[in-house]
Phi, psi and omega in degrees: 000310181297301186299292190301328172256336140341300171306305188339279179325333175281292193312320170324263186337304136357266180298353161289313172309336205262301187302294180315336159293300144355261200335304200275348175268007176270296197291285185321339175262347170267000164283000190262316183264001138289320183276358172290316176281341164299287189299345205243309168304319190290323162292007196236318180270126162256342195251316175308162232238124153273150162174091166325124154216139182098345181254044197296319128335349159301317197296003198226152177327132169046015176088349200257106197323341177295353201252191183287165159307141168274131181280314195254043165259334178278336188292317198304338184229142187287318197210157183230120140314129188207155181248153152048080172253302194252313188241123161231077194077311183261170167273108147199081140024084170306028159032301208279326198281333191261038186245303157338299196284327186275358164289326212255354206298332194276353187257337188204131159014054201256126182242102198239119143307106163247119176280145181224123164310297187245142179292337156328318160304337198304286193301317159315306182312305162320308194270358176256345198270332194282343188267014184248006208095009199244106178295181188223122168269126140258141196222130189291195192267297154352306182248061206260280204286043198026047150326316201243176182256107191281163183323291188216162196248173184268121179055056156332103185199176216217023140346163178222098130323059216234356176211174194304332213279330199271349185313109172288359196184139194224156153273115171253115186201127192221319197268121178270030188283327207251035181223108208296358189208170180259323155324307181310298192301343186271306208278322199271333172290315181297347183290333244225156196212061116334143146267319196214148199248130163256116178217161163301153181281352182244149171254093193055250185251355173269141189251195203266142190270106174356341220242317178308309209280328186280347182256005151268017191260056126209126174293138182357293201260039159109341164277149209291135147232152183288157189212106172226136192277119174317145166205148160225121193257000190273293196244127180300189179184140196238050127272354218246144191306348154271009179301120206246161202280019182207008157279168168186190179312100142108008168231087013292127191357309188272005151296035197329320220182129161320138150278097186283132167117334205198066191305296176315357178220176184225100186269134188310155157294026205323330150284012160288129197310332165311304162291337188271334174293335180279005192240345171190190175061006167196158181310020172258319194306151159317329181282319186293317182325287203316307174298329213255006116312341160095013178288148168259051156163174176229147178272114167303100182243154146087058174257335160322329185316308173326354176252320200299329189309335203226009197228178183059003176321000000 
């Protein structure tokens, strides 16, 4: 018997060894199709904007916060995006992640979400996050799914917003449920003296027209702000106009693993090539919509797959 949970114990361990291997040749291939997706926007663009989110371990070798920095995965990117570092509804505070984030904050950008149960928090949050380097969206329970336009933004100002570094402050809004026109949602973002606007490339199933997207790059009151399009590159979503009506879990292959949490997607196999053509490199791909809207950069989400793949099981 004693022999017999040994072995058990032995298999565990195995399989632990096994999974943490995945996981670190998994992290290495998604720092390889960001910068992949880097090179290919940047060749057309030189000036657009990466900014990975959620994916804060990337930045460092093999994925791993023990280690050196990837020096050329950080040249590949501009900014790093992250949810709930100090609030997940209460103050609690991530430890692990934001010991992460203070190695990267002097070389790049950290744009940190914070949900907050009562809007009485709003103003902590700003400040703990500004006392670490870190601009801030905090969103209410209410706006958990970026829905809504918070009143005003933090460190307000009449800037000309022309590279990542000068944003004092962001609008995360992916979602258009609380607007009857793709006009409304534009007339109600243009109200607003945001630096940099986060929006989907689509308006339901229609996307946003070069001509649109240049009339959210100024703010109310007259200064230049940034404009960058949500994409996830993590996970497939079986609404967006490349979903084909006989996929599902494991069909096409690389739909690989349930999203808990998210009946609509799935996350991927991302280095399949099927998927990687739907996500960049010719004039069909999602990143081309995105340049040929006229954004000036894309929010990466669902960059972590490389852990989900293999983990939560």
């Amino acid at each position: 018997m004693k022999q017999y949970s040994a072995l058990i114990v032995l298999f565990f361990l195995l399989a632990g060894c096994q999974k943490e291997k995945k996981t670190t040749i998994a992290a290495v291939k998604m720092q390889e199709f960001v910068m992949a997706i880097s090179d290919y926007s940047r060749s057309i663009d030189s000036d657009f904007i990466i900014v990975p989110q959620n994916g804060e371990a990337l930045s460092f070798i093999n994925g791993d916060p023990d280690s050196e920095l990837a020096a050329d995965y950080l040249n590949a990117i501009d900014g790093i995006g992250v949810e709930e570092i100090f609030y997940n509804g209460e103050l609690t505070t991530d430890q692990y992640r934001l010991d992460m984030l203070r190695k990267l904050v002097g070389s790049k950008k950290i744009m940190v979400s914070e949900y907050l149960s009562d809007d009485n928090l709003i103003s902590e949050a700003i400040a703990k996050n500004s006392d670490e380097g870190f601009i801030c969206f905090p969103r209410s329970t209410a706006n958990y799914n970026y829905e809504y336009i918070p009143a005003s933004p933090f460190q307000e100002n009449a800037d000309n917003i022309t590279n990542l570094d000068q944003a004092k402050n962001y609008l995360y809004l992916i979602s258009n449920s609380q607007y009857t026109s793709k006009q409304s949602m534009i007339d109600a973002i243009s109200a607003t003296n945001y630096d940099l606007v986060i929006i989907d490339l689509f308006f339901e199933e229609e996307t946003f027209t070069l001509a649109e997207i240049n009339a959210l790059k100024t703010k109310s009151n007259g200064g230049q702000r940034l404009v960058i399009a949500y994409m996830s590159v993590g996970s497939a979503e079986n609404y967006r106009y490349y979903w084909q009506n006989d996929w599902r879990l494991h069909k096409p292959d690389w739909l690989k693993k349930k999203y808990e949490g998210y009946k609509d997607e799935i996350w991927v196999e991302y280095w399949d090539s099927e998927w990687q053509n739907i996500i960049y490199g010719n004039d069909q791909s999602y990143l081309k919509k995105i340049i040929n809207a006229g954004f000036d950069g894309v929010y990466l989400d669902n960059v972590e797959a490389y852990y989900f793949l293999y983990h939560n099981n």
